[in-house]
C-alpha positions as CSV (number, residue, x, y, z in Angstrom):
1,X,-119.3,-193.4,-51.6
2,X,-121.6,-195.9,-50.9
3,X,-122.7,-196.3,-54.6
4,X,-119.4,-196.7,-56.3
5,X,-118.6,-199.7,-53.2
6,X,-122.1,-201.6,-54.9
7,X,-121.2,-200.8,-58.4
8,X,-118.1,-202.3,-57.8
9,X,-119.5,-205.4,-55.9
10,X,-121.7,-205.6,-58.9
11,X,-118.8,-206.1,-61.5
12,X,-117.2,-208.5,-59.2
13,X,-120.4,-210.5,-58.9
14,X,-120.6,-210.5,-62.5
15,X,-117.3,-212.2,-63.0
16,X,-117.3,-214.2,-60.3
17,X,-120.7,-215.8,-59.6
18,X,-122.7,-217.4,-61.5
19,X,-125.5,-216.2,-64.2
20,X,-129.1,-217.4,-62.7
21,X,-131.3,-215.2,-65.4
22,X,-132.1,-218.1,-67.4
23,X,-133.2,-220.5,-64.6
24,X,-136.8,-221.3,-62.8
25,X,-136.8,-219.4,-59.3
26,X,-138.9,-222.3,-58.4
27,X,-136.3,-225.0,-59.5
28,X,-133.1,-223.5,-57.7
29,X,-131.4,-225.0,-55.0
30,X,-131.5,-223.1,-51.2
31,X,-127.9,-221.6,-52.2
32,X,-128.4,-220.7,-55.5
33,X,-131.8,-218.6,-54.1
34,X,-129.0,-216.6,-51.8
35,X,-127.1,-215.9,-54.4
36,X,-129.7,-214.4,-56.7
37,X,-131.1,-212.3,-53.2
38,X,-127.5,-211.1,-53.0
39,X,-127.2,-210.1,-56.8
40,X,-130.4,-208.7,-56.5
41,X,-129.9,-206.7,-53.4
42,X,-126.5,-205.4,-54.9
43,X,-127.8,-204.4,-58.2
44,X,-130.1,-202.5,-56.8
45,X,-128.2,-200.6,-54.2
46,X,-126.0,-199.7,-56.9
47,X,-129.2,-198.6,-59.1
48,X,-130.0,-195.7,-56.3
């Protein structure tokens, strides 16, 4: 159960927030760091 709630919080995140892949980690903003923590931590709880 708990890996079909983050694979769906992973297609959510893909449509709603927005795509950081292309950007320096050392050139984003305080927010746009917790964003790409929570992307991260989602993807891979839905990876398990």
């Amino acid at each position: 159960m708990k890996k079909e709630l983050f694979k769906a919080l992973a297609k959510v995140n893909k449509w709603i927030l927005p795509s950081l892949y292309k950007k320096d980690p050392a050139k984003l903003t305080t927010f746009q760091k917790a964003i790409l923590g929570y992307r991260y931590w989602v993807t891979t709880n839905a990876l398990d």
